[in-house]
C-alpha positions as a Markdown table, in Angstrom:
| # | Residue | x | y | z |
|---|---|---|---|---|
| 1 | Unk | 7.1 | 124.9 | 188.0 |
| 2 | Unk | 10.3 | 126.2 | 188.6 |
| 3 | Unk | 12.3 | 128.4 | 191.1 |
| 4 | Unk | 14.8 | 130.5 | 190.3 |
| 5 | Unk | 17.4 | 130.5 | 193.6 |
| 6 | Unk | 17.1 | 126.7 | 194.0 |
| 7 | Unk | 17.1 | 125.9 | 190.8 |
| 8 | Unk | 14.1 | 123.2 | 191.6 |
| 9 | Unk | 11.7 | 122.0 | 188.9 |
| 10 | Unk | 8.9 | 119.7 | 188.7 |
| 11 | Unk | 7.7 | 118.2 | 185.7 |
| 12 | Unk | 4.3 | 118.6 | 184.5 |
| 13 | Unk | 3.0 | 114.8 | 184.8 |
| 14 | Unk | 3.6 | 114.9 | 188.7 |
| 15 | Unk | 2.8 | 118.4 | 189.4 |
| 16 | Unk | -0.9 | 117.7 | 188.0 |
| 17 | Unk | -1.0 | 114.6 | 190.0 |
| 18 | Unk | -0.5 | 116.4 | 193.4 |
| 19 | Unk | -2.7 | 119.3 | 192.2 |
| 20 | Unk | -5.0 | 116.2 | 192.1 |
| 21 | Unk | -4.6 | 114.0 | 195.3 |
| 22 | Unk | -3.6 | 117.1 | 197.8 |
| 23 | Unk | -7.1 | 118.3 | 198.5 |
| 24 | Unk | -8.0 | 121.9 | 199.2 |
| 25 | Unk | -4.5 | 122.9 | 200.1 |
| 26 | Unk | -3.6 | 122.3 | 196.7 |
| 27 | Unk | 0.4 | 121.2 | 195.9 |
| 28 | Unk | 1.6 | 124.3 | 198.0 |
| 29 | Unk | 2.2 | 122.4 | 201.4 |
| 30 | Unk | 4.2 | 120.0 | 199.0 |
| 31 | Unk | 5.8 | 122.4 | 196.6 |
| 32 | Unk | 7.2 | 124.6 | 199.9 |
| 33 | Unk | 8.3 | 121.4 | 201.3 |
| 34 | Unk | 9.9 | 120.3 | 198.4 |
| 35 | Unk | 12.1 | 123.6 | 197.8 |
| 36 | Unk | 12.7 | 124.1 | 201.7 |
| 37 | Unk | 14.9 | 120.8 | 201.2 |
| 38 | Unk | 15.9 | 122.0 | 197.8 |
| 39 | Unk | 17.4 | 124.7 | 199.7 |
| 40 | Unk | 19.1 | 123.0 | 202.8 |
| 41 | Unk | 20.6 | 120.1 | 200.8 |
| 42 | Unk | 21.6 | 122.3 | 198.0 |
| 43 | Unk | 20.4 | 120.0 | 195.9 |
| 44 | Unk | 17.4 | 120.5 | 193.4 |
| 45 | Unk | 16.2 | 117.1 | 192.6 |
| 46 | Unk | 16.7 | 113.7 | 194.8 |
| 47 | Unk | 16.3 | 110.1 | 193.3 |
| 48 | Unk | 14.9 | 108.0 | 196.4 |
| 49 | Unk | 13.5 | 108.3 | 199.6 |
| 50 | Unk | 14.3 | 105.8 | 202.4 |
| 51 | Unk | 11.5 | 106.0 | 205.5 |
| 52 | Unk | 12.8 | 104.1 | 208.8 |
| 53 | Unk | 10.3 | 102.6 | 211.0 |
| 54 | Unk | 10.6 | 101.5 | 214.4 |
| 55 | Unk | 14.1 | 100.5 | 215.4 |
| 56 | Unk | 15.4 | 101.3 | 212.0 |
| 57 | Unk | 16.5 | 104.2 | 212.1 |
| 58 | Unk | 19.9 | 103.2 | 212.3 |
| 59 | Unk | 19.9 | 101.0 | 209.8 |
| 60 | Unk | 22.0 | 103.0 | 207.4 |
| 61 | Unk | 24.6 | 103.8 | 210.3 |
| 62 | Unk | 27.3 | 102.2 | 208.2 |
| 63 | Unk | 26.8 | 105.4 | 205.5 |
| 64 | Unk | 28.0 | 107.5 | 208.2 |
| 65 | Unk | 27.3 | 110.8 | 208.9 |
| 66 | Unk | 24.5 | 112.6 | 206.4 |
| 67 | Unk | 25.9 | 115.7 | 204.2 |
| 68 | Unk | 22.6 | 117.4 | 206.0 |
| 69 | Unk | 20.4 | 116.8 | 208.6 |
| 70 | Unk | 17.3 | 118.7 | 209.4 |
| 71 | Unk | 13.8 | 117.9 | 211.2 |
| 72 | Unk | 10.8 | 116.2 | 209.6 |
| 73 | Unk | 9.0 | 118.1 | 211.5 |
| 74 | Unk | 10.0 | 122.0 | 209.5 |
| 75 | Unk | 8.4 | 120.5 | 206.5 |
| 76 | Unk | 5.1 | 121.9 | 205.8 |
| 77 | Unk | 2.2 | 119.5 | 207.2 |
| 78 | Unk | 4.8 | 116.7 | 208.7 |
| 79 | Unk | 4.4 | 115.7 | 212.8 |
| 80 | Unk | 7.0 | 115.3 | 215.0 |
| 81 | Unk | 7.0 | 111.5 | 215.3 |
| 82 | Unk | 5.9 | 110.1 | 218.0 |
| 83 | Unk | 6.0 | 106.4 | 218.1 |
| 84 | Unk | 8.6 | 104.4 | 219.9 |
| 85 | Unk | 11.8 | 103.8 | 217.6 |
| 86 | Unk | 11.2 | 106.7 | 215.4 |
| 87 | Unk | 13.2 | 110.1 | 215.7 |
| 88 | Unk | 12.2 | 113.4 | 214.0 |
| 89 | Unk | 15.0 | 113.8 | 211.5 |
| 90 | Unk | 15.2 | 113.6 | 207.4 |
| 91 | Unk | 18.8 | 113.0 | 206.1 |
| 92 | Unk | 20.3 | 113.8 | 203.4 |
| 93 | Unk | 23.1 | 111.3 | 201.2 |
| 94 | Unk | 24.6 | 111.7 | 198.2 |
| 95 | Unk | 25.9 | 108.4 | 196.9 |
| 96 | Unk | 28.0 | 106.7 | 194.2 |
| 97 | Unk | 29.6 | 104.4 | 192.8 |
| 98 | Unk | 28.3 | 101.7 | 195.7 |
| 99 | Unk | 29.2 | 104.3 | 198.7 |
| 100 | Unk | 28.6 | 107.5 | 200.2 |
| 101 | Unk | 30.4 | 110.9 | 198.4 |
| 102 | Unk | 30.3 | 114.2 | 199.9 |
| 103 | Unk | 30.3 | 115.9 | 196.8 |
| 104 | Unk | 28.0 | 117.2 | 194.2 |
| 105 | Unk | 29.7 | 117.0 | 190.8 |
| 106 | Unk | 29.6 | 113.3 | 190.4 |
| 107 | Unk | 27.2 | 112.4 | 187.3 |
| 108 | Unk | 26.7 | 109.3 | 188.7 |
| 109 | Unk | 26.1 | 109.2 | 192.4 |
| 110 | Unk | 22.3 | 109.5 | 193.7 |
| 111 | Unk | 20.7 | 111.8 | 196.1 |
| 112 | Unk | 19.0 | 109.9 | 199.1 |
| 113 | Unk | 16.7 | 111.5 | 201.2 |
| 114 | Unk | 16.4 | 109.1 | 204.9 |
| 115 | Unk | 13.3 | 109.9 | 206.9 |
| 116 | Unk | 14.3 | 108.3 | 210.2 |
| 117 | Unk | 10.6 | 108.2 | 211.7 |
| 118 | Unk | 7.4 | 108.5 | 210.5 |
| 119 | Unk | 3.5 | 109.5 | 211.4 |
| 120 | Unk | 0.4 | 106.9 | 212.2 |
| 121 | Unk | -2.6 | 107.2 | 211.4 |
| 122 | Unk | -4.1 | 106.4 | 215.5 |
| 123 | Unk | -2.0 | 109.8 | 215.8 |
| 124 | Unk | -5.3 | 111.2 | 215.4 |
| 125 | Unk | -4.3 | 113.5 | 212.4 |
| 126 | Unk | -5.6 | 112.1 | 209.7 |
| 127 | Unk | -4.2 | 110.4 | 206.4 |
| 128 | Unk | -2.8 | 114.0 | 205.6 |
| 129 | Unk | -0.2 | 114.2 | 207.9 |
| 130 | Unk | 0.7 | 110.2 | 207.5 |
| 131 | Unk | 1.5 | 111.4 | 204.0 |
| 132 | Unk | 2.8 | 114.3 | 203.9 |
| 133 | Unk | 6.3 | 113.7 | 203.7 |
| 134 | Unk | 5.4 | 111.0 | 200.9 |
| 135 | Unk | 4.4 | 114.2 | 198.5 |
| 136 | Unk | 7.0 | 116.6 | 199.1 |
| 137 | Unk | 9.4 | 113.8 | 198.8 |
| 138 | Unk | 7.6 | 113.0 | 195.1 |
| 139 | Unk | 7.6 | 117.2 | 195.1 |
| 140 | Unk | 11.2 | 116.7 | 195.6 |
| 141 | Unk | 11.9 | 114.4 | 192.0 |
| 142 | Unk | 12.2 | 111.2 | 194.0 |
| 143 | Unk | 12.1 | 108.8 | 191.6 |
| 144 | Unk | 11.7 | 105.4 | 194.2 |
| 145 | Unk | 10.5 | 105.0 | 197.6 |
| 146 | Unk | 11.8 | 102.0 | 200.1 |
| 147 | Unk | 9.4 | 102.0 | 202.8 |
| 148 | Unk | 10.6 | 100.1 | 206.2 |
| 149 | Unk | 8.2 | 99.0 | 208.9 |
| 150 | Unk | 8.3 | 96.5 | 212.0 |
| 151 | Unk | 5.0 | 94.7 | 212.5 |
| 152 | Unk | 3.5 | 91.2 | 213.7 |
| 153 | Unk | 3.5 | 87.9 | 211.8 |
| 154 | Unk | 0.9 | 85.9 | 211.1 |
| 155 | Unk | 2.7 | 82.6 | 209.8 |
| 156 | Unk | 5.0 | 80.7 | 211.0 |
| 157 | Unk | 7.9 | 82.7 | 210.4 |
| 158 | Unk | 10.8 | 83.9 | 212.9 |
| 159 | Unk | 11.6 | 86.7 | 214.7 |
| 160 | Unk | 13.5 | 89.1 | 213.2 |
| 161 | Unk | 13.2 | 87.4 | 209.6 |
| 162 | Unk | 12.5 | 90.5 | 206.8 |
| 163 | Unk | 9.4 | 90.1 | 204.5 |
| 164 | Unk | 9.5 | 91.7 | 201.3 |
| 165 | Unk | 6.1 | 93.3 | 200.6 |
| 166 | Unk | 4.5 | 92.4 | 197.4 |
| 167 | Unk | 0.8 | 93.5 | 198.3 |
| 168 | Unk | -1.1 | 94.9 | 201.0 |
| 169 | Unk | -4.6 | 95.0 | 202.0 |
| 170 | Unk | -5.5 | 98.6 | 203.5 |
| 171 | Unk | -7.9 | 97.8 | 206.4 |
| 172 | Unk | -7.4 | 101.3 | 207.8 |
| 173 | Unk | -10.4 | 102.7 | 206.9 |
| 174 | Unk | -8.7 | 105.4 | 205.1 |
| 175 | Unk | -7.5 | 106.5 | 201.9 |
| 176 | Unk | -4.7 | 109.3 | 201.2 |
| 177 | Unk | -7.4 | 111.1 | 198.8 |
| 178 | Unk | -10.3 | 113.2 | 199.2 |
| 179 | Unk | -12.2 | 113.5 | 196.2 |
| 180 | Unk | -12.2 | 111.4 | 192.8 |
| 181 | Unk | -8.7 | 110.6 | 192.9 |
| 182 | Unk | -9.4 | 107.6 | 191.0 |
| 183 | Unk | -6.3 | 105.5 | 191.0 |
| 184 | Unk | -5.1 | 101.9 | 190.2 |
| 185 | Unk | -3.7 | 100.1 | 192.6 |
| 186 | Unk | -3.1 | 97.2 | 191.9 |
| 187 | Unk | 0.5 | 98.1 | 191.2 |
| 188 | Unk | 1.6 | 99.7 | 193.6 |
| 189 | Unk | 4.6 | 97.6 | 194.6 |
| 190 | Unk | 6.7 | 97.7 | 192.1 |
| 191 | Unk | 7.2 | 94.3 | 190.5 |
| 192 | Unk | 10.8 | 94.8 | 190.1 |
| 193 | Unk | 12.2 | 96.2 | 193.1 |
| 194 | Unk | 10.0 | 93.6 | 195.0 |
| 195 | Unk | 12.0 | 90.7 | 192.7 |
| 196 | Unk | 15.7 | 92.7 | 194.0 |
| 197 | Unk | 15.0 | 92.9 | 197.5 |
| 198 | Unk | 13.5 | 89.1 | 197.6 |
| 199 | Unk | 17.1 | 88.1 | 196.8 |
| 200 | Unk | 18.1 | 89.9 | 199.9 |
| 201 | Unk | 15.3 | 88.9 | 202.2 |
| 202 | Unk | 14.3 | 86.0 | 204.0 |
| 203 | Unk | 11.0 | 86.4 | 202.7 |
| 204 | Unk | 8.2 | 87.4 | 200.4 |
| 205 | Unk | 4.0 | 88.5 | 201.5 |
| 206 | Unk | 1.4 | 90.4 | 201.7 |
| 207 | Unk | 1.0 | 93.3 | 204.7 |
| 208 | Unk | -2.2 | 94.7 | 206.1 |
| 209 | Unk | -2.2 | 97.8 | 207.4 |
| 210 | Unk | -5.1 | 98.6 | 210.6 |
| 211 | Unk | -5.1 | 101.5 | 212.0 |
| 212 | Unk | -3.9 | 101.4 | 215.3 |
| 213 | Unk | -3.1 | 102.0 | 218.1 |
| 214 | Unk | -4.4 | 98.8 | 219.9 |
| 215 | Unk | -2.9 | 95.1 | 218.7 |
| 216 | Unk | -5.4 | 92.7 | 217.0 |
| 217 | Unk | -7.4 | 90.1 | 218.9 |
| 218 | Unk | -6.7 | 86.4 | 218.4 |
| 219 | Unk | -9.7 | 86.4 | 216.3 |
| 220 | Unk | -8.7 | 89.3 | 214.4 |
| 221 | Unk | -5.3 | 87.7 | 213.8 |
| 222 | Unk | -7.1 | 84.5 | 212.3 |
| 223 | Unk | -8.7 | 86.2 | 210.3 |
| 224 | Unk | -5.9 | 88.1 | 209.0 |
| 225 | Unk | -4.5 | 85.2 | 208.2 |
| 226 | Unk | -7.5 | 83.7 | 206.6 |
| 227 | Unk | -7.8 | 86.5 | 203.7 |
| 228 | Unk | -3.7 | 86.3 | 202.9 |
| 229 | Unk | -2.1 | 88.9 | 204.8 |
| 230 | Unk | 1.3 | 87.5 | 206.4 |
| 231 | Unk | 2.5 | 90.4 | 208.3 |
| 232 | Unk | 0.0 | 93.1 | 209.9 |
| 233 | Unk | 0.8 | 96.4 | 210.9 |
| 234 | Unk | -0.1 | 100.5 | 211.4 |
| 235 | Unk | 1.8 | 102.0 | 209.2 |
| 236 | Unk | 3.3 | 102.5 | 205.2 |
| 237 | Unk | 0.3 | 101.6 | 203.2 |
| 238 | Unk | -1.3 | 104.7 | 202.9 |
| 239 | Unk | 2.2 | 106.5 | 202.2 |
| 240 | Unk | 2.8 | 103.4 | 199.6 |
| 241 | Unk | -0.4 | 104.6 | 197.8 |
| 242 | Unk | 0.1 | 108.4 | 197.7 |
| 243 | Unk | 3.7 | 107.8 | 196.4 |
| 244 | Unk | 2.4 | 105.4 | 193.7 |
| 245 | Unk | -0.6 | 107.9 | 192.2 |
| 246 | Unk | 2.2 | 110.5 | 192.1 |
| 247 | Unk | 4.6 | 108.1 | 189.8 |
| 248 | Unk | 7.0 | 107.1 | 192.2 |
| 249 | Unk | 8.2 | 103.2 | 192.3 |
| 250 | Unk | 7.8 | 101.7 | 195.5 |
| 251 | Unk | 9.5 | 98.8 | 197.6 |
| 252 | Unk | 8.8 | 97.7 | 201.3 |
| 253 | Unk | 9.8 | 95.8 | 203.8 |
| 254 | Unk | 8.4 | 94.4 | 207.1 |
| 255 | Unk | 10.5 | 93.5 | 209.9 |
| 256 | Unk | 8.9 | 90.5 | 211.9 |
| 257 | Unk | 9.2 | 91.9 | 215.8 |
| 258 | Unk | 6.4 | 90.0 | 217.3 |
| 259 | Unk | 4.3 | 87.0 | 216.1 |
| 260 | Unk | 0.6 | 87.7 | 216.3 |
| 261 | Unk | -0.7 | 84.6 | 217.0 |
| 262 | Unk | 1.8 | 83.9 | 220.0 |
| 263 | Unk | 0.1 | 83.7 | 223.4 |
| 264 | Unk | 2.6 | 86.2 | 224.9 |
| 265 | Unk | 1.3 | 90.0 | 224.6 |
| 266 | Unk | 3.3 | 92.2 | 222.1 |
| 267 | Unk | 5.4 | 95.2 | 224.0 |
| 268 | Unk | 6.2 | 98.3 | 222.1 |
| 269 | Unk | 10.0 | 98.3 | 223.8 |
| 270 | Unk | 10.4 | 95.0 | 222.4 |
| 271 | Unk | 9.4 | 95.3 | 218.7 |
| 272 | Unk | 11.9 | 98.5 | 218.3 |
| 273 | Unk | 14.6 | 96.1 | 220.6 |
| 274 | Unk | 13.7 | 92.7 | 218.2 |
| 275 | Unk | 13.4 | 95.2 | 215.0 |
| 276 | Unk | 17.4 | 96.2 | 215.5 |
| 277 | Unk | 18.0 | 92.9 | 214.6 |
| 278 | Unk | 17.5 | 93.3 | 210.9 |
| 279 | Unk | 19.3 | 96.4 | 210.3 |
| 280 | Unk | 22.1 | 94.6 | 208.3 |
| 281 | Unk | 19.6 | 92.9 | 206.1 |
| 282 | Unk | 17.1 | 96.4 | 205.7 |
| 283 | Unk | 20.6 | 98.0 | 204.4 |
| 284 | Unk | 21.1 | 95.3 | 201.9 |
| 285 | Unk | 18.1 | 96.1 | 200.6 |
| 286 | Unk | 18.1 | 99.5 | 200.7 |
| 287 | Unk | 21.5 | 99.5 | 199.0 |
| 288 | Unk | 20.5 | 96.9 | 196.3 |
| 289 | Unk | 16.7 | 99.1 | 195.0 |
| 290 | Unk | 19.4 | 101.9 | 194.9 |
| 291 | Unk | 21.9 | 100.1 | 192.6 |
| 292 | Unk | 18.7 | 98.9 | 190.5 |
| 293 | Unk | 17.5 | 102.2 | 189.8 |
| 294 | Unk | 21.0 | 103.6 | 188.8 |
């Protein structure tokens, strides 16, 4: 598919996989998505997107200021966000050679689109709207995904310590398909990227993803911890899956802001506060899957 002002193109592979996953609105929503930032960036194909959960979004401050900034929420199907920590606003880098360019010439340097917030599932939506921005990013030629989150920890770990994700059990009750969608995932976490940022973070696990809004129970925590999960949260898996069936490699991380099995109850305010913390470390990471997929 191809567009003749932005100069946008989609290969066939990935244009029959959205035709697949996207459900009766077909790849449109996507597609439209896909050239509106086409247009704005002036760019027609982007290599990674980067989505910022709570208290991250300035995590990337030292890339200073974006070539172009618009809002999340004037791509087709995307939410304003609406958590605390998250902002409506997708950004636009180009960047080489280890730093930020302004330019567009340079063979080498890598388009980066930021997504400094993100939708939930307890939104009351539905799994369309949580990915949304996933498929037009994959619309968009991304070719990796770094997916950020801050959630609760379940071993005995510290505050403001940055787990890798490696797996994830989706205990959401929902699925980013409708239809026979049938896809793998057991690899959704790309082995790679997982083995780059492990040599930036503290640590390495498995997140589980509920739905949300309300924290677990004590005995929900337990048994969190009793299946394998060591971090829990509300967000990233179902975006993680979407951007895997459409052929994107994907890398996480998962900010501990709050331990689950403390006695103290878990504040909003103080996960996006505690979450902060980690923004030199989330860069690192960011900036080493970048360098990897060069």
């Amino acid at each position: 598919m191809n567009d003749t002002v932005t100069g946008f193109t989609l290969e066939p592979e990935r244009l029959e996989a959205l035709s697949a996953s996207a459900g009766v609105q077909g790849p449109g929503p996507a597609m439209e998505g896909a050239h509106q930032i086409a247009r704005r960036t002036g760019v027609p194909c982007h290599d990674l997107l980067v989505v910022l959960g709570s208290g991250t979004a300035d995590a990337l401050a030292a890339w200073g200021e974006p070539a172009v900034s618009l809002r999340l929420s004037d791509l087709p199907g995307v939410l304003v966000p609406v958590a605390p920590g998250h902002e409506d606003r997708l950004d636009f880098y180009a960047v080489g050679r280890g730093r930020r360019v302004s330019g567009q010439e340079d063979g080498e340097e890598q388009r980066v689109l930021v997504a400094r917030g993100r939708s939930h599932l307890y939104e009351g939506h539905g799994p369309g709207s949580v990915v949304a921005l996933a498929r037009i990013a994959a619309a968009a030629g991304v070719r990796g995904a770094v997916l950020v989150n801050a959630g609760g920890c379940l071993r005995s770990w510290r505050i403001g310590e940055v787990m890798t994700i490696t797996d994830h059990l989706n205990l959401t009750g929902s699925s980013p398909f409708d239809g026979p969608v049938f896809t793998d995932v057991r690899g959704v976490w790309d082995d790679e990227l997982a083995d780059i940022l492990s040599g930036v973070t503290e640590k390495a696990g498995v997140y589980a993803a509920l739905r949300g809004p309300e924290y677990q129970t004590m005995a929900e925590a337990r048994m969190l911890e009793s299946v394998g999960a060591d971090c829990v949260g509300m967000s990233t898996v179902l975006e993680a899956v979407a951007l895997h069936q459409l052929g994107v490699r994907v890398a996480g991380m998962s900010i501990v802001s709050d331990l689950s099995l403390a006695q103290t109850p878990t504040e909003p305010d103080e996960v996006v506060r505690l979450a902060a913390g980690a923004h030199t470390t989330i860069a690192a990471g960011i900036e080493a899957v970048l360098a990897a997929m060069s």
